[in-house]
C-alpha positions in Angstrom: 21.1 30.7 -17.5 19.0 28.1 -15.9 20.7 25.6 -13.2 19.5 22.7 -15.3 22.1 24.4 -18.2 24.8 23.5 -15.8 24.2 20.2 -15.1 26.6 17.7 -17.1 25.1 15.3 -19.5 27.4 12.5 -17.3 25.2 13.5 -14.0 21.9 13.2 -15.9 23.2 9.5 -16.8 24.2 9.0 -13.6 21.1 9.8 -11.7 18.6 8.0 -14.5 20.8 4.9 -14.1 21.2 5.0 -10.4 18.5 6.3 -8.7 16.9 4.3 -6.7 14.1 6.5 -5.9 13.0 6.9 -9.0 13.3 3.1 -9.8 11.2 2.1 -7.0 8.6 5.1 -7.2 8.7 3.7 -11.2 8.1 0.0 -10.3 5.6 1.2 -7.7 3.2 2.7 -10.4 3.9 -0.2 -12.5 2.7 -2.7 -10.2 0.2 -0.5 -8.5 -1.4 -0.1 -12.1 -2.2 -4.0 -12.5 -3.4 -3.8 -9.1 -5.8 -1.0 -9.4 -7.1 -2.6 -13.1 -7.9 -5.8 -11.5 -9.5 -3.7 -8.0 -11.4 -1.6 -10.8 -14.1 -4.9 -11.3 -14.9 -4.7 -6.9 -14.9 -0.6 -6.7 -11.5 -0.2 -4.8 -7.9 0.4 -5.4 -4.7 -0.5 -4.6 -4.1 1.6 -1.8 -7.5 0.6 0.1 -6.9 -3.3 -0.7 -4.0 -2.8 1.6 -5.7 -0.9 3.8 -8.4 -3.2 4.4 -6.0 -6.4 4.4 -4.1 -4.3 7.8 -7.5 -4.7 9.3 -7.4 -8.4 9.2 -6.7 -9.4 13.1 -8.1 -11.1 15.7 -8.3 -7.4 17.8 -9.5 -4.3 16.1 -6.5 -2.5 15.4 -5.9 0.9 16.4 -5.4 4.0 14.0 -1.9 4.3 15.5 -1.1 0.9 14.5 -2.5 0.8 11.2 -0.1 4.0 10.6 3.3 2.5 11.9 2.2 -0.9 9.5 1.9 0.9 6.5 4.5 3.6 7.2 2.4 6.4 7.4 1.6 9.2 9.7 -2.1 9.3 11.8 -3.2 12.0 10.1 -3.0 10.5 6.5 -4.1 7.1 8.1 -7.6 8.6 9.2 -8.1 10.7 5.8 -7.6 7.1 3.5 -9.9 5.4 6.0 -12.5 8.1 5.7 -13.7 6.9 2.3 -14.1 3.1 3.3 -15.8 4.2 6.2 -18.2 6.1 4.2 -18.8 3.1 2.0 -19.9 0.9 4.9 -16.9 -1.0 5.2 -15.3 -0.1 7.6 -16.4 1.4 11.3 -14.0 3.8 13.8 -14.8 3.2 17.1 -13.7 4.5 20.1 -12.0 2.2 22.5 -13.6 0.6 25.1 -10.8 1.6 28.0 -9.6 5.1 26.4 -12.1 7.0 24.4 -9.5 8.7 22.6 -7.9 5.7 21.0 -9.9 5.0 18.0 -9.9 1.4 16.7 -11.1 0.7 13.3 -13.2 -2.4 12.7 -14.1 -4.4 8.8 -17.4 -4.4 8.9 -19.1 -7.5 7.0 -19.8 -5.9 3.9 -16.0 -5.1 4.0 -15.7 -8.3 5.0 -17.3 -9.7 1.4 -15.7 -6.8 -0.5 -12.2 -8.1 1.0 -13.1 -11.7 0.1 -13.8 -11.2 -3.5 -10.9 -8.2 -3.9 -8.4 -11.4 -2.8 -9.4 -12.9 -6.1 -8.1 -10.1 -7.8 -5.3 -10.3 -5.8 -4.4 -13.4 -6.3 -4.4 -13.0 -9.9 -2.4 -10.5 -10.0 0.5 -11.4 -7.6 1.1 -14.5 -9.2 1.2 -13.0 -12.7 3.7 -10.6 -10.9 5.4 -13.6 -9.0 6.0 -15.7 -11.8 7.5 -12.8 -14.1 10.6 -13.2 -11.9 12.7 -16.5 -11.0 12.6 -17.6 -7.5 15.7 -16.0 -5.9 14.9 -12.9 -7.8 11.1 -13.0 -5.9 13.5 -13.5 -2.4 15.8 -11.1 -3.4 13.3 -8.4 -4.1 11.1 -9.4 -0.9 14.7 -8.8 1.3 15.8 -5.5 -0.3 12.1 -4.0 0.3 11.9 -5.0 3.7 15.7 -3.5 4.3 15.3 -0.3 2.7 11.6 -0.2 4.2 13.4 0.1 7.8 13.3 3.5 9.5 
């Protein structure tokens, strides 16, 4: 007998109907699939859009930083980076004061990829935006940042 013979049909309901995982890691491919059609047309996806939008500031941000924005570890940071830095869109420098602090910099290439990738964008999100009322758009936009706490 398997263990998924002993699970009740009643659980099975209850976990499709209520998981939130599975909702949100479903809604996530959803809406990262629109993105990644409309990054197809300027050679990025989804993933490196936002990683190139972190990289918008005044100061070049740090590895470290880019990580705790976008909730990941270092280590994955610098491996999605690697690819945009091999395109020429990126450079990792190290810091001025610490050489082991790396800081990564859009370079202007990335610059006009970014600028022409926020068309896309734009498109997109308000496609996205205007599928839902207003207070579902605020709603949605609260309960991501809660649950997105650690």
């Amino acid at each position: 007998m398997n263990f998924s013979d002993t699970i009740s049909p009643a659980l099975i309901q209850e976990v499709g109907q209520a998981c939130l995982c599975r909702r949100v890691q479903r809604a996530s491919r959803s809406v990262g699939k629109r993105f990644d059609d409309a990054f197809r047309a300027v050679g990025i996806n989804n993933w490196q859009f936002t990683m190139l939008m972190s990289l918008v500031s005044p100061e070049p941000r740090t590895v470290n930083q880019i990580a705790a924005e976008l909730g990941m570890d270092r280590t994955t940071t610098t491996k999605n980076l690697r690819p945009l830095e091999r395109r020429g869109l990126i450079e990792i420098r190290p810091d001025a004061k610490d050489g082991r602090v790396r800081r990564v910099l859009l370079t202007e290439a990335g610059d006009r990829l970014l600028a022409e990738a926020l068309v896309q964008w734009r498109g997109v999100h308000e496609r996205l935006a205007a599928s839902l009322t207003g207070d579902q758009l605020q709603a949605l936009r609260r309960a991501l940042e809660i649950i997105s706490i650690d």
